[in-house]
C-alpha positions in Angstrom: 0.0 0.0 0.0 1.0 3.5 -0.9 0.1 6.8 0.8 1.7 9.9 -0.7 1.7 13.3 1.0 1.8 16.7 -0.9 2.7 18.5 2.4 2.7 21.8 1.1 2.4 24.2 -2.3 5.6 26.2 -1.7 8.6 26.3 -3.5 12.0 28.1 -3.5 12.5 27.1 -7.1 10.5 28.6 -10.1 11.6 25.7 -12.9 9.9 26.5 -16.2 8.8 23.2 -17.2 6.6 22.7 -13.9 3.2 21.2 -14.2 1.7 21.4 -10.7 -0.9 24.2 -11.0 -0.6 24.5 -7.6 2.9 26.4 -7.9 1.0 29.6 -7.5 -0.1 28.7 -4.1 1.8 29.3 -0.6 -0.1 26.9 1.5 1.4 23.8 4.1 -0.3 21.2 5.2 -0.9 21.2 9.1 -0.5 18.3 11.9 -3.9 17.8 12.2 -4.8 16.9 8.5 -1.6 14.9 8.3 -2.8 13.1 11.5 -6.5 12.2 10.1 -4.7 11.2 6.6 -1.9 8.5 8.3 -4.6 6.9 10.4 -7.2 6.5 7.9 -4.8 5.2 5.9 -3.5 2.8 8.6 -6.9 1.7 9.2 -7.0 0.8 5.4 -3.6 -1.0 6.2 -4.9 -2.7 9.0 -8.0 -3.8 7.0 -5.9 -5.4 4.2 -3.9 -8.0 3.5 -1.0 -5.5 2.2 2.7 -6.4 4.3 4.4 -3.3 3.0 3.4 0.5 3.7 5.3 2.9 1.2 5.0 6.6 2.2 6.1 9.4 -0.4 6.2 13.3 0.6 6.2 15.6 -2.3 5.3 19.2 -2.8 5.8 22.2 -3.9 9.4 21.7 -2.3 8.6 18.9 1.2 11.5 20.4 2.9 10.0 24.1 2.9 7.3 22.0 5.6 9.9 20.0 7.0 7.6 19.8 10.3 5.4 17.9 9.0 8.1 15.5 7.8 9.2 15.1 10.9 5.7 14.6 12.6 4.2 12.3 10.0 7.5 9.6 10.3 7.4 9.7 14.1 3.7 9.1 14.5 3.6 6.4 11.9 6.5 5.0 13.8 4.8 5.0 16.6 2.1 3.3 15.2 3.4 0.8 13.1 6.0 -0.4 16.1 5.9 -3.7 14.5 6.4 -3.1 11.2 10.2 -2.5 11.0 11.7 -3.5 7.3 7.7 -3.5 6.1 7.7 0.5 5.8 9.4 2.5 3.5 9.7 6.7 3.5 10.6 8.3 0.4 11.2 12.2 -1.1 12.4 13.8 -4.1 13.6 17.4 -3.0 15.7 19.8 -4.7 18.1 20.1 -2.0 18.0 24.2 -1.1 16.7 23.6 2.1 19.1 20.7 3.1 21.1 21.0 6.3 23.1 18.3 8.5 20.1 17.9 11.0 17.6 17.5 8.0 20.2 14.9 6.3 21.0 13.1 9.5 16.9 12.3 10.5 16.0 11.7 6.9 19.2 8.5 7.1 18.0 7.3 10.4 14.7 6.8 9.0 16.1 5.2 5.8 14.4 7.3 3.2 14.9 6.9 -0.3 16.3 10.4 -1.2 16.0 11.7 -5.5 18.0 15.0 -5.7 16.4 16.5 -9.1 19.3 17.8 -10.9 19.0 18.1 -14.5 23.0 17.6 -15.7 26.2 20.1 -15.1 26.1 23.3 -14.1 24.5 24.5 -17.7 22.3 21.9 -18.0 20.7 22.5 -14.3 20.6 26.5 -14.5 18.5 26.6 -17.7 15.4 25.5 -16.4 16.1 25.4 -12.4 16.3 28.6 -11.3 15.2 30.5 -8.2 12.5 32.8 -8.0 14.6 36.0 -8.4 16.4 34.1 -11.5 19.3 33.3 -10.0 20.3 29.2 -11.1 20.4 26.8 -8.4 22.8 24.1 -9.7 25.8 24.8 -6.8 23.0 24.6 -4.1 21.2 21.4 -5.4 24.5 19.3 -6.5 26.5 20.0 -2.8 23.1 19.1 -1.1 23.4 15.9 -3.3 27.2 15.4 -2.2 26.3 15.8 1.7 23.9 12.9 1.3 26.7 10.7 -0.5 29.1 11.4 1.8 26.7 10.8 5.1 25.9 7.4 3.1 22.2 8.2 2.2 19.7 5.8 0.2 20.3 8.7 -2.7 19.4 8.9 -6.6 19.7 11.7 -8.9 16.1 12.5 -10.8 17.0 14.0 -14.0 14.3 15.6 -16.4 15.1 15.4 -19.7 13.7 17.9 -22.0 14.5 18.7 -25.7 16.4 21.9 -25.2 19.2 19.6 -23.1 18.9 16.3 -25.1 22.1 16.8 -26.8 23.4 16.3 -23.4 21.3 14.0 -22.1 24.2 11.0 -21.8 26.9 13.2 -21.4 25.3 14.0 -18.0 25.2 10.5 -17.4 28.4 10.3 -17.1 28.9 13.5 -15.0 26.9 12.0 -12.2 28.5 8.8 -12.8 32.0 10.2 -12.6 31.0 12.5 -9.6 30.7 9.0 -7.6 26.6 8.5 -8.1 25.4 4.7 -8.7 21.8 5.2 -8.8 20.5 8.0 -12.0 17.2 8.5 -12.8 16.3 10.3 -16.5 13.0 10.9 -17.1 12.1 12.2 -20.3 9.5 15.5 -20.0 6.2 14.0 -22.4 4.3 17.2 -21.8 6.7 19.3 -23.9 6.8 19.8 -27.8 9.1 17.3 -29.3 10.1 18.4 -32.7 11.0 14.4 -35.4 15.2 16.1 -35.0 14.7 16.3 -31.0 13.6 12.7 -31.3 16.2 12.0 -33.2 18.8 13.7 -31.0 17.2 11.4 -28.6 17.6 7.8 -29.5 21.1 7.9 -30.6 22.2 9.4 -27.1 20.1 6.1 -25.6 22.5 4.3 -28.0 25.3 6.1 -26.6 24.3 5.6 -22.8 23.6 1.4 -24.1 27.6 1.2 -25.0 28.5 2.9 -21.8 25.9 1.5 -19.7 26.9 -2.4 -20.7 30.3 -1.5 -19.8 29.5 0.3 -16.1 26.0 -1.6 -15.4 28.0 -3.2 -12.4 28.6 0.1 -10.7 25.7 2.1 -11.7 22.2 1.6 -11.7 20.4 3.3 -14.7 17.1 3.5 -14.3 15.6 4.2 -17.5 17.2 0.6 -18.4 16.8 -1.2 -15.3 13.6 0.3 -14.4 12.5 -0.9 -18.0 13.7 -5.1 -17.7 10.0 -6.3 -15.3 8.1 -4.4 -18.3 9.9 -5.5 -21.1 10.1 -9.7 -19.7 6.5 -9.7 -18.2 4.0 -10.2 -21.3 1.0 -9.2 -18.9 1.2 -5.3 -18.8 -0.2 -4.0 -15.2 -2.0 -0.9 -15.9 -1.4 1.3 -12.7 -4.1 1.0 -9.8 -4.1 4.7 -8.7 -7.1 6.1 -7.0 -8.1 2.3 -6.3 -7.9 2.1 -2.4 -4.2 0.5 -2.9 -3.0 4.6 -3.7 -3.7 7.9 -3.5 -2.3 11.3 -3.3 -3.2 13.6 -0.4 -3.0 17.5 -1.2 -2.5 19.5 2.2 -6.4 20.0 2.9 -6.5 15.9 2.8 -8.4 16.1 -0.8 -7.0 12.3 -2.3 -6.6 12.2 -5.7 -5.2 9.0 -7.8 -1.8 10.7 -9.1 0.7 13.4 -8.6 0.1 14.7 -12.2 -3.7 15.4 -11.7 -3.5 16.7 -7.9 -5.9 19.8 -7.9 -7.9 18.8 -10.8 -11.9 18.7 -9.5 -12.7 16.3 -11.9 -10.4 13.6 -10.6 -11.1 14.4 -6.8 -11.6 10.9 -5.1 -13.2 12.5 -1.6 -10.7 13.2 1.2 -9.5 11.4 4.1 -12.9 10.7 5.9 -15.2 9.8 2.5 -13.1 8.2 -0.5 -15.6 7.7 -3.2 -16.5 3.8 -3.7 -14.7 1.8 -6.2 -17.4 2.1 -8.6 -17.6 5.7 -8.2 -14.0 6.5 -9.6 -14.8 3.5 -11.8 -17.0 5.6 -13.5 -15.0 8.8 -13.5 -12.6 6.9 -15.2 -14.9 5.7 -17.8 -15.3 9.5 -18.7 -11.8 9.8 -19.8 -11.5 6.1 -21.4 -12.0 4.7 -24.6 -10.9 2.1 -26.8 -8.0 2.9 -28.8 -7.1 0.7 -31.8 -3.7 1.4 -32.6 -2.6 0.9 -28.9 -4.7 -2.6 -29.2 -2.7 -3.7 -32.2 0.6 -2.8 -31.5 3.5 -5.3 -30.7 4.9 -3.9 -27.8 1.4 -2.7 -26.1 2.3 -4.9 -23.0 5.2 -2.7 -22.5 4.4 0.8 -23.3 4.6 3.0 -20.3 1.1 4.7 -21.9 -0.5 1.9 -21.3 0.6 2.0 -17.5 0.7 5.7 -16.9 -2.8 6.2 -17.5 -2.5 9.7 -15.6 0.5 11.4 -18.4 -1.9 10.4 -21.1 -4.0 12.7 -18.9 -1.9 15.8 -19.1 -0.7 15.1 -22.1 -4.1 14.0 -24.2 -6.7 14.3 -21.2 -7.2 10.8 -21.8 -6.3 8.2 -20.2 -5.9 5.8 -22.7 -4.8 8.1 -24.9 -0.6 8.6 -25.6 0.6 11.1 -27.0 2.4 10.7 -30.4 5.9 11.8 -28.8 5.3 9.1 -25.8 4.4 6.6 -28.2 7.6 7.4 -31.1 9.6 7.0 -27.7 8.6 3.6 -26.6 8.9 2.0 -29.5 12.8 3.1 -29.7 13.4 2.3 -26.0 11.9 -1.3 -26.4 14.5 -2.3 -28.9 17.3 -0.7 -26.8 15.9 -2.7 -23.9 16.2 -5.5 -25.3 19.3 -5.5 -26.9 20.7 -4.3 -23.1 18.4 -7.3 -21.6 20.1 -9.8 -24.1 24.1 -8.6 -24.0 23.6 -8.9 -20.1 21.9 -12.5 -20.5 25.3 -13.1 -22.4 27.1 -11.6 -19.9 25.5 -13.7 -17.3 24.6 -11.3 -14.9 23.0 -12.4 -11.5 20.7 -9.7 -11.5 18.8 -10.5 -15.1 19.1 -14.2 -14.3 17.3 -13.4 -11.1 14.4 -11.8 -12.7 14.6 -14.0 -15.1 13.1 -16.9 -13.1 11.1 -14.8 -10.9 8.6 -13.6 -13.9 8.8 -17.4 -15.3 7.8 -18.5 -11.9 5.5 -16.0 -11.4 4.2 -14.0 -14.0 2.9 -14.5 -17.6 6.4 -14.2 -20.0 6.9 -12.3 -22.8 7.4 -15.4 -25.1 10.0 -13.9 -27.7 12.9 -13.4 -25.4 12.4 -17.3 -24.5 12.4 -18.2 -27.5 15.4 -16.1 -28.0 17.4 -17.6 -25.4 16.1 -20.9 -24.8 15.4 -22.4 -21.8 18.4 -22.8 -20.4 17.7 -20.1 -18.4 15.6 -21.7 -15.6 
């Protein structure tokens, strides 16, 4: 199960290509709310069959309501004595706000820490900047440091945009060669992707393959690794936001299925006291669903990320089965890298593939192809 708290609407950053609407606002959520959220939730825990609790602060920037951070992990460790190695606290934060104290409570309680930072100092400053214009690359990158050094659960959330794609696996490396094992690109979907963007695009994923299948054992790569489960697993698992298993909680205690939607009234699932019933988001669903042929009868449906992230079809289409064209262009490049990655380590014999390997023979319906690739030697 999966709570996730937007803790507050502030920010000390003013980054162009931010989607929350909410930006404008300069509101944090209080103790109270954040106490009537966690034990409704932990009721719903409680209530299930679930044996892992995952909590996720966001905002606005979480550490400008840093309070509430603190508050939220000590009461649900409090309640939830029992549950040690079963819950999970995560963040992505810019950094600005970081000190020692703020770094040394967010270790003890083993969060997973994503730093956004874009690339090098360039890179960062042209869309990251502060609210009087100023970039915020030096702030963000020795925030990002302090946590390596302390020995923080860290990764570095890059947003990839088409301005910076020409530098997209050059800063790779940068973070790589600064001593970071864990990088996270995400490409932006909601911006205008012109065919020579694209372009610009899939060879530096052919770049970052070569490197990648020569440093995979010291760095974790997201947009790879995070890509094997989808592209082994023939049975696509479209996301189960909004559908009492997650929601988002906006700092009033309105729960909404997703991050990219928060503030919309059209997707608001009740609040902390009254979720609507299944078959009331059910049917608010149905509103922005259809069926959509080409998805239907393409090869690599099963692992599209549009057919998982039904809520970026949503900003990007305002449907949820809906991709848009540059989203769909995309994964049908980054399947054929993923394979040919998936495959060289399979040569390679790495412990890691071979592990997952079995697991989604064992347990999950297989994307037939790479068996037949391989054989069956595998298992």
């Amino acid at each position: 199960m999966e709570l996730t708290l937007c803790i507050t609407n502030k920010c000390n950053l003013k980054c162009t290509y931010c989607y929350q609407e909410s930006r404008y606002l300069q509101n944090n959520m209080n103790k109270e709310t954040a106490k009537k959220i966690v034990d409704a939730k932990i009721k719903d825990l409680h209530d299930s069959s679930d044996e892992k609790f995952n909590v996720v602060f966001i905002g606005g920037e979480p550490l400008l309501n840093y309070e509430i951070i603190v508050f939220s992990v000590n009461y649900i460790n409090e309640k939830l004595k029992m549950w040690q190695g079963k819950k999970k606290f995560s963040m992505t934060t810019n950094g600005l706000a970081l000190t020692d104290e703020i770094a040394d409570f967010l270790i003890t309680n083993n969060f997973n820490i994503g730093i956004s930072l874009d690339g090098d100092k360039e890179s960062h400053d042209t869309y990251r900047k502060t609210k009087s214009g100023k970039g915020s690359f030096e702030k963000s990158f020795r925030a990002a440091l302090m946590l390596k050094n302390k020995g923080a659960h860290i990764s570095i959330r890059m947003t990839i945009t088409p301005a910076l794609v020409h530098k997209f696996a050059y800063n790779v490396k940068f973070f790589a060669n600064n001593g970071f094992d864990i990088i996270a690109p995400v490409c932006d979907f909601t911006a205008e992707w012109t065919d020579e963007e694209l372009n610009i695009l899939y060879n530096n994923y052919i770049l970052l393959k070569e490197w990648y299948l020569n440093n995979y054992h010291k760095v974790d790569l997201v947009c790879f690794q995070g890509r094997f489960y989808d592209y082994l697993c023939r049975g696509g698992k479209f996301c189960k936001a909004g559908l009492r298993s997650h929601y988002v909680y906006d700092i009033n205690g309105k729960a909404y299925p997703c991050t990219y939607v928060v503030g919309r009234d059209d997707f608001m699932l009740g609040d902390y006291s009254n979720l609507k019933s299944r078959e009331e988001v059910v049917n608010i669903y149905k509103k922005y669903a259809g069926i959509n042929e080409k998805c239907n009868e393409c090869n690599i449906a099963y692992f599209c990320h549009g057919r998982k992230c039904g809520f970026l079809n949503v900003c990007c289409t305002n449907k949820l089965t809906e991709s848009s064209n540059i989203l769909c262009e995309h994964e049908k490049f980054i399947y054929k890298i993923i394979e040919d990655v998936i495959l060289e380590l399979y040569e390679k014999k790495d412990e890691r593939i071979f592990n997952l390997i079995n697991y989604v023979d064992k347990n999950e319906k297989k994307q037939q192809g790479f068996y037949n690739v391989v054989g069956r030697s595998v298992i």
